[in-house]
C-alpha positions as CSV (number, residue, x, y, z in Angstrom):
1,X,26.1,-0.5,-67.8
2,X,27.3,-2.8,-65.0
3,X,28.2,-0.9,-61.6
4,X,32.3,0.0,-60.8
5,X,32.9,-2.2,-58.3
6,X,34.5,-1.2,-54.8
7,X,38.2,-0.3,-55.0
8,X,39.9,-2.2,-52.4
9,X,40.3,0.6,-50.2
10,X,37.1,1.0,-50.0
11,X,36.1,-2.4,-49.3
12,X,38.6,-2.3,-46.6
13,X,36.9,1.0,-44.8
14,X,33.6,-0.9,-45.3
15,X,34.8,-4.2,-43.0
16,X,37.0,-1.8,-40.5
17,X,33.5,-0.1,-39.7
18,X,31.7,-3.1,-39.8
19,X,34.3,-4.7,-37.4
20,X,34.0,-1.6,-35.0
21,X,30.2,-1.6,-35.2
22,X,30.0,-5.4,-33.9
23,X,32.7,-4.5,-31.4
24,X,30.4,-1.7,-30.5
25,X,27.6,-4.4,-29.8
26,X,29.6,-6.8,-27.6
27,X,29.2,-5.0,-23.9
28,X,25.4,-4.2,-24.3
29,X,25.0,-8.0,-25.9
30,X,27.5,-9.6,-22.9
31,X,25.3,-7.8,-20.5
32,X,22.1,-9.0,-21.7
33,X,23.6,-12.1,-22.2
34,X,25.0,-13.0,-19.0
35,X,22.1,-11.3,-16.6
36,X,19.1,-11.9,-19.1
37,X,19.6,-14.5,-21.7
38,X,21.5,-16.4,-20.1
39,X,19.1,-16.4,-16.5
40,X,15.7,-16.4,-19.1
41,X,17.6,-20.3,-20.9
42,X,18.5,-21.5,-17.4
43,X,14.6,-21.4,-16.0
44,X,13.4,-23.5,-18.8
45,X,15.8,-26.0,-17.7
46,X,15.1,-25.5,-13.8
47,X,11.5,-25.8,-15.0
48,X,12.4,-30.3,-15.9
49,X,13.6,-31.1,-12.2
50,X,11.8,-31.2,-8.9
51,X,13.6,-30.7,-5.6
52,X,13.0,-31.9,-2.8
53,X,12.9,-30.0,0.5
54,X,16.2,-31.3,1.9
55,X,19.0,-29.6,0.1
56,X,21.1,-33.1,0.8
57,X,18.9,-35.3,-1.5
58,X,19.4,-34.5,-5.2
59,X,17.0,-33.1,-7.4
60,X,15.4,-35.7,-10.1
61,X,14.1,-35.2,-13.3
62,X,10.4,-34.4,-13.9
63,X,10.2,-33.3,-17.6
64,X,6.8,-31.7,-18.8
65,X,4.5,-33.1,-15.7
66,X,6.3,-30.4,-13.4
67,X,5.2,-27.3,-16.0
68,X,1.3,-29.8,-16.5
69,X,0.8,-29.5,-12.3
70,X,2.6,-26.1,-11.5
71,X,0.2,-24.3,-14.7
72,X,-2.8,-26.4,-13.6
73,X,-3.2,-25.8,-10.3
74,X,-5.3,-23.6,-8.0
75,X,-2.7,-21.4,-6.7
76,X,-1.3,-20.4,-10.1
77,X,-5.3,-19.7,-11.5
78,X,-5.4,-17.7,-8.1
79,X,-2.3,-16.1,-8.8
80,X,-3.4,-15.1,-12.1
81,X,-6.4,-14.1,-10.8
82,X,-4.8,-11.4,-8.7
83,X,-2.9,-10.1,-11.3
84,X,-4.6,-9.1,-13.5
85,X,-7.4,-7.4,-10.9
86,X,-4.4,-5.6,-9.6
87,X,-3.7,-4.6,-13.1
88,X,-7.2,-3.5,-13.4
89,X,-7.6,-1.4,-10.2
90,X,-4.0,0.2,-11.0
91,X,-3.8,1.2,-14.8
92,X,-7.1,2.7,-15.9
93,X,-7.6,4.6,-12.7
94,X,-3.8,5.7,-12.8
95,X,-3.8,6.8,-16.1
96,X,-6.6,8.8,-16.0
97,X,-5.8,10.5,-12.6
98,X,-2.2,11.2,-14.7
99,X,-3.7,12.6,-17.5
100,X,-6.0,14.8,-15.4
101,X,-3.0,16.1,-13.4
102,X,-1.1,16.6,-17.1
103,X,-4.2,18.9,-18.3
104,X,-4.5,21.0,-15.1
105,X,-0.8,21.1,-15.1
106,X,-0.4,22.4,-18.7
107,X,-2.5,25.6,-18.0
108,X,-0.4,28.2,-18.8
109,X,-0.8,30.3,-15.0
110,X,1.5,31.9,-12.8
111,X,3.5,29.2,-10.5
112,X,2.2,26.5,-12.5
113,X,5.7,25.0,-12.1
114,X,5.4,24.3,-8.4
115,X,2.9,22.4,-9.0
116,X,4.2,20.8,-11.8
117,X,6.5,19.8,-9.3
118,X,4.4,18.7,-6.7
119,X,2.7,16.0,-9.6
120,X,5.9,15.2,-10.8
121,X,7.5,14.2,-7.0
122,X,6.4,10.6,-6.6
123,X,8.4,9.7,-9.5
124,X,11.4,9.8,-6.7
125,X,9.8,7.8,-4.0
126,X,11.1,4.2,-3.8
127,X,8.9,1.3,-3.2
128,X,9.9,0.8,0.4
129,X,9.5,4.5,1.2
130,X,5.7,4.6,-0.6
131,X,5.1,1.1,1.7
132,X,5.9,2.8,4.9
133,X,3.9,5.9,4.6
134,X,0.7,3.8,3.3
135,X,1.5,1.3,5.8
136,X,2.0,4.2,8.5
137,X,-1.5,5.2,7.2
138,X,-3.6,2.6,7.3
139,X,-2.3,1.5,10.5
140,X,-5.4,0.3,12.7
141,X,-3.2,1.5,15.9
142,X,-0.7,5.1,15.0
143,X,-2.8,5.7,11.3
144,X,-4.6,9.0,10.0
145,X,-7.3,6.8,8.3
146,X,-8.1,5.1,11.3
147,X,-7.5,8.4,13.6
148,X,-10.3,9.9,11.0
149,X,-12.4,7.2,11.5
150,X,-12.0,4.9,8.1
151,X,-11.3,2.0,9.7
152,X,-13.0,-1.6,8.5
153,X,-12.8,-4.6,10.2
154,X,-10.2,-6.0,10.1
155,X,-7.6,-3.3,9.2
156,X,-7.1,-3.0,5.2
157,X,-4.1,-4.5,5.6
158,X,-5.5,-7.3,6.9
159,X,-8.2,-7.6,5.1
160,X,-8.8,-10.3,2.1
161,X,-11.1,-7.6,0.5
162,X,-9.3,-4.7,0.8
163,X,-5.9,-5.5,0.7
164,X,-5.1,-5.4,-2.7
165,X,-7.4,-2.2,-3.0
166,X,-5.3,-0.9,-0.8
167,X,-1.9,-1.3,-2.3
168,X,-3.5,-0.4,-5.7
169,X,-3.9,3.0,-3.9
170,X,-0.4,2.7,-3.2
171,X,0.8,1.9,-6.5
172,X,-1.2,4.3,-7.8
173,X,0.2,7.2,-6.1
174,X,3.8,5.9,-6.6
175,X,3.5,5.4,-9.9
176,X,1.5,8.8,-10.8
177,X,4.7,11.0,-10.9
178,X,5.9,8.8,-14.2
179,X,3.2,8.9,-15.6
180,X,2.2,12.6,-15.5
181,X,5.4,13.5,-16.7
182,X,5.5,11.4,-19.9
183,X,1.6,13.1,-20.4
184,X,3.0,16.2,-19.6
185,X,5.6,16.0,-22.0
186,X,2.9,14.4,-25.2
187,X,0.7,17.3,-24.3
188,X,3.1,20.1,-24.6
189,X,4.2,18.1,-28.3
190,X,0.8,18.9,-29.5
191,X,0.0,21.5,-32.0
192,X,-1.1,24.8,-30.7
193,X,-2.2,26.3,-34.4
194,X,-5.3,22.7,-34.2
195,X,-6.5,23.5,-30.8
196,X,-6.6,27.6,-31.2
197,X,-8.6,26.9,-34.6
198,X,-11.4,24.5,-32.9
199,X,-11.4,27.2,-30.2
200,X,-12.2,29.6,-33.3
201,X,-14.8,26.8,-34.4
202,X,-16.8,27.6,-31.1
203,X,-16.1,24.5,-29.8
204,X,-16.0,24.0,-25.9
205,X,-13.2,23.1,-23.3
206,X,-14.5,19.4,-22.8
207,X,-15.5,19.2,-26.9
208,X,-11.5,20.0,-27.5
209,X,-10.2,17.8,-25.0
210,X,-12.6,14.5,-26.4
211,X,-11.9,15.2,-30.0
212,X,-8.6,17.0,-30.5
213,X,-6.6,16.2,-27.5
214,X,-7.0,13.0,-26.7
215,X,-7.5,11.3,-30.3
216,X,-3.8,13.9,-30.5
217,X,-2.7,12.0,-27.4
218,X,-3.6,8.7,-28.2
219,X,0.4,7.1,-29.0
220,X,1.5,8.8,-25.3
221,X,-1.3,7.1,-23.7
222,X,-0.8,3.9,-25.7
223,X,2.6,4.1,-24.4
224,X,1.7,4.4,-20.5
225,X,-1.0,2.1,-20.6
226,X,1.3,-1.0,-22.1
227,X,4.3,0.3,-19.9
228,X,2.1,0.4,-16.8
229,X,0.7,-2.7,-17.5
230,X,4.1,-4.5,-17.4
231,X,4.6,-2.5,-14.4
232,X,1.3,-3.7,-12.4
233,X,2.3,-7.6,-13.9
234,X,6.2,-7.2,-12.2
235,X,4.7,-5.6,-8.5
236,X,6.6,-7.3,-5.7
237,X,8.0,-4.7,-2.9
238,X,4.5,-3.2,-2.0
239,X,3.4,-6.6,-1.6
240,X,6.6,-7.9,0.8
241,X,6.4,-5.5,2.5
242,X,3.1,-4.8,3.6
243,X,1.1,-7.9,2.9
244,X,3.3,-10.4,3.0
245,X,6.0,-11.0,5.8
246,X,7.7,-14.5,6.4
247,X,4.6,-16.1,6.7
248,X,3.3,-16.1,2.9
249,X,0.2,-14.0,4.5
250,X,-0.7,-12.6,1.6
251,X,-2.1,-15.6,0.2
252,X,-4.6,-15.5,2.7
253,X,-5.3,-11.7,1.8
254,X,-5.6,-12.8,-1.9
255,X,-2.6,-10.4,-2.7
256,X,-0.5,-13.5,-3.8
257,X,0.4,-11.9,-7.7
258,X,2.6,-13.8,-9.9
259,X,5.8,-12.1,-8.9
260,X,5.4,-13.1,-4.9
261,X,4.3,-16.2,-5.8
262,X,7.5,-17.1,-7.9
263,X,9.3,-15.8,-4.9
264,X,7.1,-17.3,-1.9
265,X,7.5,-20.6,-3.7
266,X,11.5,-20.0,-4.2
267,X,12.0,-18.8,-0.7
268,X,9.9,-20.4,1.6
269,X,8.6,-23.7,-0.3
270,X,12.1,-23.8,-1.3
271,X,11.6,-25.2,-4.7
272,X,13.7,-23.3,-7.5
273,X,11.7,-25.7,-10.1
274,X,8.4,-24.9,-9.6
275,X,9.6,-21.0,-9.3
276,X,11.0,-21.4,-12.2
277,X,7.7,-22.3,-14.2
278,X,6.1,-19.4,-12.5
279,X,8.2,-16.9,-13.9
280,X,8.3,-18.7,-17.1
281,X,4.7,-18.2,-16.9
282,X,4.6,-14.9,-16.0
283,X,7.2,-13.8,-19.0
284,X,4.9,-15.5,-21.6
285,X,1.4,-14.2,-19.9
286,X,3.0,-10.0,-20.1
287,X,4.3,-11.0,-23.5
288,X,0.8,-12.3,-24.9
289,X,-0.9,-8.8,-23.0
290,X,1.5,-6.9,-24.3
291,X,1.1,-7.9,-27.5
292,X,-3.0,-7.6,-27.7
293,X,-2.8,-4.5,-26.2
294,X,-0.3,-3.8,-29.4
295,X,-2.8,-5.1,-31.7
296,X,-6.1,-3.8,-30.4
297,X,-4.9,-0.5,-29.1
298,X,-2.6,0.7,-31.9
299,X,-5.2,0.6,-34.0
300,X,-7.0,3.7,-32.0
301,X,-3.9,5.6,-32.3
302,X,-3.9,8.5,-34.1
303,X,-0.1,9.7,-35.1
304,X,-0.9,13.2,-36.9
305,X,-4.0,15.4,-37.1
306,X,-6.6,15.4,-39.8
């Protein structure tokens, strides 16, 4: 027996929420549009033209050579370089120190919740606030590192092997509030009834925390580790502010990420075309991370307990 079909009434309910559903759509999709889309189309086309450094001369067409010599050259493999080593002094270390806060947080004591607190607090502390107090810190003159006698030479921030160490500590300490907070949160989802019953089992503190907890954990960590990978790939402020300065220093102090680069060459090479590859480069080089970490890590995930 064929289906009624749809009086008209209904059919005219049907488009009047299908109208208001699109309508619904157009500010989020005028907003992405005109500050991301929009911005993300334009570099590719920035990316074909080379200008020169006189803003009176126009700029001339350069096609695919531009994106050949920008993405072969030594300062973009350096770039790279520092990016991902500031990615791998930042995340793993972070996200462990975050999870060990979470656990110690989630004990179930009296005043726990100042301390909770306490973790929680960087998640409020702006990058130019977290610069100055490291940078106030390690300074070789006024500094409490230096005052207690940690001191290389020259001064971290002005050193090309610790530099970016040193504003992985930083970053580290900024970013530790967020991340402790979305543990936090994944721990205090888990199920009591699994962990009481190992603790029946006779299994120990560390035995419950390596087998239950964090195979329990596993898609909140999955989360923090791709979110703070993007994160480590889009650090700029720390960088400007501390190891950088008019001068481009931090090239020198092999702190010259992707993101400063893009903006070192914008700014004070003055060449919108080659920035433009850069961050054309950078979009494409989180997008491929992102997705092996989605393909390699997910599989490790474990979404509900045996």
């Amino acid at each position: 027996m064929a289906a009624p079909e749809a009086s008209p009434v209904r059919r005219r309910r049907q488009r009047r929420e299908a109208l208001l559903g699109y309508g619904l759509l157009v500010p989020g999709l005028t907003v992405f549009g005109v500050f991301t889309f929009y911005p993300f189309a334009r570099n590719f086309y920035l990316g074909f033209y080379r200008t020169p450094p006189f803003p009176n001369l126009p700029r001339t067409y350069a096609g695919v050579s531009q994106y050949r010599d920008v993405l072969s050259s030594h300062a973009f493999f350096s770039s790279v370089w520092d990016s991902f080593y500031f990615a791998f002094l930042t995340v793993p270390l972070g996200i462990v120190l975050a999870l060990l806060l979470a656990v110690a947080a989630h004990q179930r004591l009296r005043g726990i919740g100042v301390y909770r607190t306490i973790f929680s607090s960087t998640v409020a502390t702006s990058v130019a606030v977290a610069a100055v107090i490291f940078g106030t810190l390690m300074n070789p003159v006024v500094g409490l590192l230096p005052w207690l006698g940690i001191s290389p030479n020259p001064p971290f921030l002005n050193n090309p092997t610790l530099a970016l160490p040193a504003l992985a500590v930083l970053t580290i300490w900024q970013n530790l509030g967020l991340g402790f907070i979305v543990l936090s949160a994944g721990l205090q989802a888990l199920p009591d009834e699994v962990l009481e019953a190992a603790a029946v089992d006779g299994a120990g503190a560390a035995r419950r925390f390596l087998r239950i907890t964090v195979p329990l954990l596993s898609p909140t960590l999955f989360f923090v580790t791709v979110v703070g990978t993007i994160g480590a790939f889009q650090s700029f402020g720390q960088i400007d502010l501390l190891t950088g300065g008019a001068s481009g220093a931090s090239v020198f102090l092999h702190t010259d990420v992707l993101t400063y680069n893009v903006y070192r060459t914008l700014v004070y090479s003055g060449n919108p075309g080659q920035a433009a590859v850069l961050s054309i480069a950078l979009f494409f080089i989180t997008l491929a991370l992102t997705l092996v970490q989605l393909r390699v890590l997910e599989r490790r995930v474990t979404y509900a307990a045996d």
